[in-house]
VEXDREN-2710 file (C-alpha; in Angstrom, 1 decimal):
% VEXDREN-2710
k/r/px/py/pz
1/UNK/-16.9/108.4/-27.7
2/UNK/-20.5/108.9/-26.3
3/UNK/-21.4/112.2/-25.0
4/UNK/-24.5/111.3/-23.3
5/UNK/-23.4/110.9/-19.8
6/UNK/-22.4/114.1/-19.6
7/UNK/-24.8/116.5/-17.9
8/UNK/-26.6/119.8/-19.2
9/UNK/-25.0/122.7/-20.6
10/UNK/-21.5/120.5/-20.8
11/UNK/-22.6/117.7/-22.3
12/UNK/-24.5/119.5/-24.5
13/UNK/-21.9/121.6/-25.7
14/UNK/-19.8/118.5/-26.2
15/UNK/-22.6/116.7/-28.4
16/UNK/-22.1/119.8/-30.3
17/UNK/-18.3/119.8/-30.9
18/UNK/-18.8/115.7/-32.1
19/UNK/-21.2/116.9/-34.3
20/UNK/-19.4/119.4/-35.8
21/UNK/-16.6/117.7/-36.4
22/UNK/-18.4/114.6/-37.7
23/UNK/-19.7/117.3/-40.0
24/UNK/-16.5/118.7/-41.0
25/UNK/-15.5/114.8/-41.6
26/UNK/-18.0/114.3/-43.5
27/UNK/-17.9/117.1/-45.8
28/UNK/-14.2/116.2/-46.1
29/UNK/-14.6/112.5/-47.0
30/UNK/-16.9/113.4/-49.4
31/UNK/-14.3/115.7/-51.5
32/UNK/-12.0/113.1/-52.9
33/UNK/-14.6/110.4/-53.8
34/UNK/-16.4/112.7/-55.8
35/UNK/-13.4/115.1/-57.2
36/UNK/-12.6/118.8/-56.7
37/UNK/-15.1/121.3/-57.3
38/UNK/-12.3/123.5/-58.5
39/UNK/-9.1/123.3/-60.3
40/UNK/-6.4/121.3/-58.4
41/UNK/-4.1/123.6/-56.6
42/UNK/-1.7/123.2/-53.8
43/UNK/-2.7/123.1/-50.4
44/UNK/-2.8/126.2/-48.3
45/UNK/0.1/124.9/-45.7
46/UNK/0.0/126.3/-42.0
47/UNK/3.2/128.8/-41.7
48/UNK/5.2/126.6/-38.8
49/UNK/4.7/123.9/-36.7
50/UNK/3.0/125.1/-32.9
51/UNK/6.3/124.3/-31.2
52/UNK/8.4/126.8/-32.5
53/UNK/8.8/130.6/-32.3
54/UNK/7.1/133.0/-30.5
55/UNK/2.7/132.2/-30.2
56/UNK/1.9/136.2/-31.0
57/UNK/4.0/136.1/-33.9
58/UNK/3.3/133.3/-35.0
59/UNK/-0.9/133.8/-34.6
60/UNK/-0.3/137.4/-36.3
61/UNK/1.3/135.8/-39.4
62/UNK/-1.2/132.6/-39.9
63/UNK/-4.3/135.4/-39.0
64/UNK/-2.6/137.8/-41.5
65/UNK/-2.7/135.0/-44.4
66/UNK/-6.3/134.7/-43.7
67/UNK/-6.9/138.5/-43.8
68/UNK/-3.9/140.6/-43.6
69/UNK/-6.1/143.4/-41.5
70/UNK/-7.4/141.0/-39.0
71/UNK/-4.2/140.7/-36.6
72/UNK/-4.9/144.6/-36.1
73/UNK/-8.8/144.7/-36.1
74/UNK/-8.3/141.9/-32.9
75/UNK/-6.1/144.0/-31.1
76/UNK/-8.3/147.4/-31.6
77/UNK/-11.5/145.7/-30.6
78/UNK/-10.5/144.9/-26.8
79/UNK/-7.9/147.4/-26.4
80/UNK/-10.3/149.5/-24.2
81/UNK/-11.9/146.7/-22.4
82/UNK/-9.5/144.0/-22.3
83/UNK/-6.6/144.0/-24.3
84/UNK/-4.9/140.5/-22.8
85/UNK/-7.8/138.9/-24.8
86/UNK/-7.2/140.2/-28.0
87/UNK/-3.8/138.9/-27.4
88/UNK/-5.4/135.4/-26.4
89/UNK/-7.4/135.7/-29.3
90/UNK/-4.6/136.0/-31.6
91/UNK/-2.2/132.8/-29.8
92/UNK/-4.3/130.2/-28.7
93/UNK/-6.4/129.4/-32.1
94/UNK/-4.5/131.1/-34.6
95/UNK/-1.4/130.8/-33.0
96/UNK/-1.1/126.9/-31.5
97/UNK/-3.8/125.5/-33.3
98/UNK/-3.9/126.9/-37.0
99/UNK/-0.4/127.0/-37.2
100/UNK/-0.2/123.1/-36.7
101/UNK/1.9/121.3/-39.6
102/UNK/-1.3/118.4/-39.4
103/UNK/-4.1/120.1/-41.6
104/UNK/-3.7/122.9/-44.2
105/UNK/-5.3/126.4/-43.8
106/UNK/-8.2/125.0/-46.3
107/UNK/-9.0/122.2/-44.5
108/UNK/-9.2/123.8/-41.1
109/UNK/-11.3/126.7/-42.3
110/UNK/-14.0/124.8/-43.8
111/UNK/-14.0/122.5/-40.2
112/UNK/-14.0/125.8/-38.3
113/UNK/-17.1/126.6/-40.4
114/UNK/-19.3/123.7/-40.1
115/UNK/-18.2/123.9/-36.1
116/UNK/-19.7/127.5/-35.8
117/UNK/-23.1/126.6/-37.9
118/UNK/-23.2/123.9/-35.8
119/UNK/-23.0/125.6/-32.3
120/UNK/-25.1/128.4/-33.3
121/UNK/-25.0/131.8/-31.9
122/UNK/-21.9/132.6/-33.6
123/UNK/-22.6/134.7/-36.5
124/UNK/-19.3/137.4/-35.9
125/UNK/-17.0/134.1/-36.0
126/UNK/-18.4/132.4/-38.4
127/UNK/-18.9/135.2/-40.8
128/UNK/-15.0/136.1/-40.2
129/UNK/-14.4/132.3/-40.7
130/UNK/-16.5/132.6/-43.9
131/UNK/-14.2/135.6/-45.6
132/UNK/-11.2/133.8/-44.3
133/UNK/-12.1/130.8/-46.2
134/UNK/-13.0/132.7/-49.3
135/UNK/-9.7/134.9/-49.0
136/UNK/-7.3/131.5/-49.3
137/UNK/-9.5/130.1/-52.4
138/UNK/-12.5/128.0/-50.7
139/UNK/-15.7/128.1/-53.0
140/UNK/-19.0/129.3/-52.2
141/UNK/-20.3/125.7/-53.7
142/UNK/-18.1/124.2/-50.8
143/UNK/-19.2/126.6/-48.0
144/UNK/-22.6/126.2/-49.0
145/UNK/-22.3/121.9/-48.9
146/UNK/-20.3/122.3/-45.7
147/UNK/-23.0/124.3/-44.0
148/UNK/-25.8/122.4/-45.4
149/UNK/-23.9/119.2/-44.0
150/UNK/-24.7/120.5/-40.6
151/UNK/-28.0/120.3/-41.1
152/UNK/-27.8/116.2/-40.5
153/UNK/-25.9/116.9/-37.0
154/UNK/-27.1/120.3/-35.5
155/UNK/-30.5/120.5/-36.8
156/UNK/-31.9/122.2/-39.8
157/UNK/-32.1/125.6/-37.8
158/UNK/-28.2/125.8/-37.2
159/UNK/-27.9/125.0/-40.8
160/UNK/-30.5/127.5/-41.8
161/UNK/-29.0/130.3/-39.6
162/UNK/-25.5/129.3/-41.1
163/UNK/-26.4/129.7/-44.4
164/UNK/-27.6/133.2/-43.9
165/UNK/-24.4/134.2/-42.6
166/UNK/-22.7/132.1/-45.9
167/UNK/-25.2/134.7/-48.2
168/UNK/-24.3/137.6/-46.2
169/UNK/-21.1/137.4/-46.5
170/UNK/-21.4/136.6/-50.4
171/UNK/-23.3/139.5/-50.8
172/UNK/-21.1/141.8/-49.2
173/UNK/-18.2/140.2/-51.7
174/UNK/-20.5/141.0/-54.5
175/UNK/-22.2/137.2/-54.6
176/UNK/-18.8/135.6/-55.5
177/UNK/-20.7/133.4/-58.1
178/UNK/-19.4/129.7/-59.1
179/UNK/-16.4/128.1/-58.5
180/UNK/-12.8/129.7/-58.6
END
């Protein structure tokens, strides 16, 4: 679908999304027709499908996976400003979308990233996607590739900023070297 009827700051930000998620696809297509990076393992499944069970609950436990801190740290950073968001924060992605039976917690992590380097402007969320990604068993090799993928849809400057949010993240982990 063609974005180029769409005017300024919209359309824009709609080229964006496509090329993200062409991105994402790409870097995704490209996994099984070259083989794992890592040792097979099963795939990281999303806790319950969106339609069941309360959306808090069920955001706090697919965020928890991720980072078991992170349900908490959301809620403490707009408690004094505006806690409905942190709320928001936890339902609506984590919540309805992550928790979707579609795509494992792998797959949508490593989408999520390409997506952020790709918009830009989003090193806090895509550094937390980063860790999240590292916490369920994504490599550096395939943050890296995913990141650098970017680069043919955003621009190398996206991809550049990306990857210094990738390396920061690394270092803080001690580098997390190689595959796992």
């Amino acid at each position: 679908m063609s974005t180029d009827h769409l005017p300024g700051r919209r359309g824009r930000a709609a080229r964006l999304v496509a090329a993200a998620l062409a991105t994402a696809a790409a870097a995704l297509s490209g996994c099984a027709a070259t083989g794992p990076v890592r040792p097979a393992s099963p795939p990281v499944a999303a806790p319950a499908p969106a339609e069941s069970g309360d959306r808090f609950s069920r955001g706090k436990a697919v965020l928890g996976r991720l980072d078991p801190a992170a349900p908490q740290r959301v809620m403490d950073v707009y408690a004094g400003v505006a806690p409905d968001f942190g709320r928001y924060v936890i339902e609506y992605p984590f919540g309805d979308i992550y928790a979707r039976p579609r795509l494992d917690l792998r797959t949508r992590l490593l989408t999520a990233v390409a997506a952020l380097a790709a918009v830009g402007d989003s090193e806090v969320p895509l550094g937390n996607h980063v860790r999240y990604a590292l916490n369920i068993g994504c490599t550096r090799e395939e943050l890296v590739e995913t990141v650098m993928q970017v680069s043919v849809y955003a621009g190398f400057p996206r991809a550049v900023k990306g990857l210094a949010v990738v390396e920061k993240v690394l270092a803080e982990r001690g580098g997390e070297r190689g595959s796992r």
